[in-house]
C-alpha positions in Angstrom: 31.7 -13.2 -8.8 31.9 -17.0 -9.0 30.1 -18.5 -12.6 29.2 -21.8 -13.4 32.6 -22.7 -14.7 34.2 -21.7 -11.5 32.0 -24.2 -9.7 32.7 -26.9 -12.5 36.6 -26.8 -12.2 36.1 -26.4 -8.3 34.0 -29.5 -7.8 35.1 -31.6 -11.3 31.4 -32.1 -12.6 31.3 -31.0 -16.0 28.7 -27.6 -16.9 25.7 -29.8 -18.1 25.5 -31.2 -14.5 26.4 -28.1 -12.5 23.7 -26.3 -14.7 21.1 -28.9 -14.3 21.7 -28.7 -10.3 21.7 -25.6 -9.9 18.6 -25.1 -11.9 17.3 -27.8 -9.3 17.4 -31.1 -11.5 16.4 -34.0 -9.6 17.8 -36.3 -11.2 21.4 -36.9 -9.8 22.2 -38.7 -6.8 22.5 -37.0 -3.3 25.9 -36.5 -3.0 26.4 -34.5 -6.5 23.8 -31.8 -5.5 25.1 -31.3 -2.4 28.8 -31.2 -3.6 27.7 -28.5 -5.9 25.5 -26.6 -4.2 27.9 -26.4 -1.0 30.4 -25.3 -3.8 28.2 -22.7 -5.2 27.9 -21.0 -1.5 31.6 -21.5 -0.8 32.6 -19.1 -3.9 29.6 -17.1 -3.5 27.9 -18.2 -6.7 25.0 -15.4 -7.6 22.9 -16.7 -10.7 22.7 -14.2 -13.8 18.8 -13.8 -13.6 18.7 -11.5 -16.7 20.5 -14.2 -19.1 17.8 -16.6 -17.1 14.6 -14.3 -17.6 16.4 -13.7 -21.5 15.9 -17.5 -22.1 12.5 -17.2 -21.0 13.2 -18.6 -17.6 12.6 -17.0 -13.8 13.8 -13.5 -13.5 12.9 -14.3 -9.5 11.9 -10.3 -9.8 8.8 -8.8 -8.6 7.1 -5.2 -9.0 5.0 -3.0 -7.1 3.4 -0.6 -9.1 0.8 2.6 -7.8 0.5 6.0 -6.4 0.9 7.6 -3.2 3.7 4.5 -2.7 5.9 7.5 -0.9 3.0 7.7 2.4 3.7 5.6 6.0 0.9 3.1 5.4 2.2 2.1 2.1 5.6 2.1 3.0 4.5 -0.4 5.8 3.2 -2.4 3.2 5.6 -2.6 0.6 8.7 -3.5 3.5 6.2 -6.5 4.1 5.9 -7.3 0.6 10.0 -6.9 -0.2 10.5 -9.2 3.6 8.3 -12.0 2.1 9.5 -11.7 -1.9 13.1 -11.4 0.0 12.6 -15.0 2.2 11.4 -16.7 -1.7 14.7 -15.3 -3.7 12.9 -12.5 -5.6 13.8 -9.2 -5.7 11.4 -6.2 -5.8 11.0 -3.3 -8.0 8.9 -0.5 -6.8 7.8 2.3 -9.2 6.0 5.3 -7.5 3.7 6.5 -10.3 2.4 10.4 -10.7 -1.5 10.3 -9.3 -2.9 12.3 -11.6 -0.6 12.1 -15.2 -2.2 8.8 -16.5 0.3 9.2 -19.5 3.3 8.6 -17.1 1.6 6.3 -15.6 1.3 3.9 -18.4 4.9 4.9 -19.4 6.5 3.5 -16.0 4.2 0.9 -16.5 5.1 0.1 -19.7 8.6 0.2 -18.6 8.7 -2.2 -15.3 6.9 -4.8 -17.7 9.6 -4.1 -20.1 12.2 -5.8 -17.3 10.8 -9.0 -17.5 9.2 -9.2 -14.0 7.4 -12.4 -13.0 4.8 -10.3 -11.1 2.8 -7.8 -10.3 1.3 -5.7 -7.2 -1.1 -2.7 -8.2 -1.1 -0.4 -5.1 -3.7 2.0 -4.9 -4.0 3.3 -8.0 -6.5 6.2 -9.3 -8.4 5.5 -12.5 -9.0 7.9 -15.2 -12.2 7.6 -16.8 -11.9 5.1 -19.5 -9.5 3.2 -17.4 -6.5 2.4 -19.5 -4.3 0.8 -16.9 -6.7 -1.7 -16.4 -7.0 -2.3 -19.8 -3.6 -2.6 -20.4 -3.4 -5.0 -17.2 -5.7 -7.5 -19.2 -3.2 -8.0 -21.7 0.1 -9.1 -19.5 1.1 -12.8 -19.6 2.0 -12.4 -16.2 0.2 -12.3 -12.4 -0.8 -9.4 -11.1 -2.5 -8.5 -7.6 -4.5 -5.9 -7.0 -3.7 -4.1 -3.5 -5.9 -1.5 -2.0 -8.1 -1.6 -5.0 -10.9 -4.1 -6.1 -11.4 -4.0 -9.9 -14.6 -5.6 -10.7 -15.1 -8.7 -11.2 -11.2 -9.4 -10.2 -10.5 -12.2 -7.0 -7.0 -11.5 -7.2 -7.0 -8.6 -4.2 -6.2 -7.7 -1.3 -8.2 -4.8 0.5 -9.3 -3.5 4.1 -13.0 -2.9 5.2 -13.0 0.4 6.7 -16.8 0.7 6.9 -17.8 -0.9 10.5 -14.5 1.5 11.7 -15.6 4.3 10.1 -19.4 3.4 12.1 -18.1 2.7 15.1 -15.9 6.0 15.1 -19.0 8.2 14.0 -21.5 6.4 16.6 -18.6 7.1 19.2 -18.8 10.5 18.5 -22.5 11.1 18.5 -22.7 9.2 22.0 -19.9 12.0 23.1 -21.9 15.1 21.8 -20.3 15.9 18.9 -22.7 17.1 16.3 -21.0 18.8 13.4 -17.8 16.6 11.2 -15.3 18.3 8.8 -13.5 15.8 6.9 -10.0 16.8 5.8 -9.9 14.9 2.7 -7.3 15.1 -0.1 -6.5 12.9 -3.3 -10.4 12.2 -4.3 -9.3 10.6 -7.1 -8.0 7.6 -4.7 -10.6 4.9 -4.7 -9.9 4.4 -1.0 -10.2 7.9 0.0 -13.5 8.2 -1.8 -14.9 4.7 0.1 -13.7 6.4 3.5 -15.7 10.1 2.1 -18.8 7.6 1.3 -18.7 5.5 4.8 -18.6 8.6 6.8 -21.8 10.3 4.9 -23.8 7.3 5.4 -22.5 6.8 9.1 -23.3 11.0 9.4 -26.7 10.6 8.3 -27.8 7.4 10.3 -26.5 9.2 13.2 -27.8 12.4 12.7 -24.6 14.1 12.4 -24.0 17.4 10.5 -21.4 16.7 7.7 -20.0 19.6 6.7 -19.7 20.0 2.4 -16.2 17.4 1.2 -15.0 20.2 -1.0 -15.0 22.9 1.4 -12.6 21.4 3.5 -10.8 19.1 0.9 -7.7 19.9 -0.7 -4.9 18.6 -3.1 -1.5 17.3 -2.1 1.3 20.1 -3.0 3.6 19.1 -0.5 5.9 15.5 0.1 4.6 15.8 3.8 0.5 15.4 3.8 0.5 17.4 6.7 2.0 20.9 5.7 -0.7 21.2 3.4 -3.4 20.2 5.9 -1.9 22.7 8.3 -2.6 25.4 5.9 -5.9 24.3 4.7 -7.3 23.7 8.4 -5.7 27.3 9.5 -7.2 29.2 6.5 -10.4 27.6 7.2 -11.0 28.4 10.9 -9.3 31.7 11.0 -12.6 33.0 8.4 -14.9 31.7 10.8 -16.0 34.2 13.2 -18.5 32.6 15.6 -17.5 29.9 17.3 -20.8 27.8 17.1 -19.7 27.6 13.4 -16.8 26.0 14.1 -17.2 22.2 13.4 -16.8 19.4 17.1 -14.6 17.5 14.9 -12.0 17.1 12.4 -11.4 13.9 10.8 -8.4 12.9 8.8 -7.4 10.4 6.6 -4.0 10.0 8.1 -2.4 10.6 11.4 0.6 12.5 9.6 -2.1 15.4 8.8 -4.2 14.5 12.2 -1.3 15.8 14.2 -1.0 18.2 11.6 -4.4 19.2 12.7 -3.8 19.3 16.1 -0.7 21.9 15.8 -3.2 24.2 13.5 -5.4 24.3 16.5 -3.1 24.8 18.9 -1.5 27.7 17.2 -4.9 29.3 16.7 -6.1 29.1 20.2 -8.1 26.3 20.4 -7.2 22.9 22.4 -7.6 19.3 21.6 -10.0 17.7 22.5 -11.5 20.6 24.9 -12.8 22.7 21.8 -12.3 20.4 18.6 -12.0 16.7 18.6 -9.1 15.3 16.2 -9.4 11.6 14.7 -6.4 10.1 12.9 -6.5 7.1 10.3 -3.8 4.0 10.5 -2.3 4.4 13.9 0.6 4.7 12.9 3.6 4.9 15.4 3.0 8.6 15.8 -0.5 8.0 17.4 1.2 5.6 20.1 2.9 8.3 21.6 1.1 11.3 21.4 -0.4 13.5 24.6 -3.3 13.7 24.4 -3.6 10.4 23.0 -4.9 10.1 19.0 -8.2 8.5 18.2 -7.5 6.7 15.1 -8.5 4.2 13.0 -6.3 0.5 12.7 -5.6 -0.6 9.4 -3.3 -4.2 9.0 -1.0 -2.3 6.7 1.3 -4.9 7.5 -1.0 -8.3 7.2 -2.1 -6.7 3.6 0.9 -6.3 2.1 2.4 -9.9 3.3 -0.8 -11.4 1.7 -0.4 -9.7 -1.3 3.2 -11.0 -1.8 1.7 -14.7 -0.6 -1.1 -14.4 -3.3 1.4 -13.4 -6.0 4.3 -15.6 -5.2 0.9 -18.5 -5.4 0.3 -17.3 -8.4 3.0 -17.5 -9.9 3.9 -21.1 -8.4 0.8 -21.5 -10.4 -1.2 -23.5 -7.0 -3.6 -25.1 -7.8 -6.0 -23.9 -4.9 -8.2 -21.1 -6.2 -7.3 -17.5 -5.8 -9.6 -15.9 -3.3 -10.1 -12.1 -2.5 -8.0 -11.3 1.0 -10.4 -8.7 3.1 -8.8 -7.4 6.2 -10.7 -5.2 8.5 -9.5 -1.8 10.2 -10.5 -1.1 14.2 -11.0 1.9 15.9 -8.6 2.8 18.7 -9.4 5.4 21.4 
């Protein structure tokens, strides 16, 4: 790999002014920064950002930071967040973070900050009680966006409004008949999951829909695929109920992963989709697209939130001088 002295012997400038280019000095005439910079990309010059972020300049390094990071919709958002870092020079660091082990979680935390990274994106992340990732959030010298989650009294977020969806899906299904709801919820200590839980039993009650108990048909994530455990949960569940006026008119999920999921448990079980039980999905992810009978689901902008987030941290840390505003995307229902 080229270094600076390479370039200097290559072009006849001494260090001081290759440095000083490179670094993006001003102050030389046309013809010298282009002689070096054409230089630096003719013997592939990479900059040594550690020795840079060492001196207490750029690292030109970003990290993500949160839970459930290893899921389709966050996965959409964090390759939006690495293509617009990517087109700015920065590199991204992306730490998946146990959701329940708050003591690992301040550990990575601890641990990305340790690498000198000029910002931050929280993804999602559950809170224990007395909330000591916030807390120790408060005290970094450095940006940090908040994605998926809205602290209070914090502008720097990005989040979705999933209420009017989550409305709109629930009146849609009270115009169709339906008059009983199981949600298969998992991972209630996700703030988004709980906001989803609490839209739905406010939508369930000003329609006049039965809303079967949370924890009866909740369950906790064992598995890396959401939907194995929702297959088993669903199948346990309708197998014990013996009359089929019991059963619920509709199961709603908080991902299409564990909606098709759904869909295979009834199937296998005797029942079909949506002739006996309605399925509704959450995301639309590319799954939903192509499945027959096609998935009602709910349209989130997984890819619009992360590309803001990386615009409101890369702003931040260009320190604009516009204000910071919250970004509030909202999520459609797709039948």
């Amino acid at each position: 790999m080229a270094t600076i002295t390479d370039i200097s012997n290559h072009t006849g400038y001494s260090l001081s002014t290759v440095a000083s280019v490179l670094r993006g000095a001003t102050n030389f005439r046309e013809d010298t920064r282009q002689k070096v910079q054409n230089a630096a990309r003719e013997l592939d010059y990479e900059p040594n950002w550690l020795s840079k972020a060492l001196a207490g300049a750029s690292s030109m390094t970003i990290g993500v930071f949160g839970s459930r990071i290893d899921v389709p919709s966050s996965m959409i958002k964090i390759g939006s967040i690495e293509n617009v870092a990517r087109k700015a020079d920065f590199l991204t660091y992306i730490v998946n973070s146990p959701i329940s082990d708050f003591e690992s979680q301040q550990k990575y935390l601890k641990n990305l900050l340790s690498r000198r990274i000029d910002g931050l994106i929280v993804n999602c992340l559950p809170q224990p009680p007395n909330g000591q990732i916030l807390k120790l959030l408060e005290n970094v010298d450095i940006p940090v966006v908040f994605m998926d989650m809205v602290p209070k009294g914090r502008k720097n977020c990005v989040s979705v409004n999933r209420v009017n969806a989550i409305v709109e899906t629930v009146s849609c299904l009270k115009s169709l008949g339906h008059k009983k709801i199981a949600l298969i919820a998992h991972e209630l200590e996700i703030e988004t999951n709980n906001l989803k839980i609490s839209a739905y039993k406010q939508a369930a009650k000003v329609h006049n829909i039965e809303l079967l108990p949370i924890q009866d048909w909740a369950y906790q994530r064992k598995a890396i695929n959401l939907g194995k455990d929702a297959y088993a949960l669903i199948t346990k569940k309708l197998k014990k109920i013996k009359n089929v006026t019991e059963f619920p008119t509709t199961l709603i999920t908080f991902d299409d992963d564990i909606a098709v999921a759904a869909i295979k448990a009834l199937n296998d079980i005797g029942l079909s989709v949506p002739g006996d039980i309605s399925v509704v999905g959450f995301d639309d992810s590319n799954i939903a697209s192509f499945f027959s009978p096609a998935l009602t689901t709910i349209r989130q902008p997984r890819s619009e939130v992360g590309k803001a987030a990386a615009n409101m941290l890369l702003k931040m840390i260009n320190n604009a001088e516009e204000p910071i505003m919250p970004a509030i995307f909202d999520a459609e229902l797709i039948i």
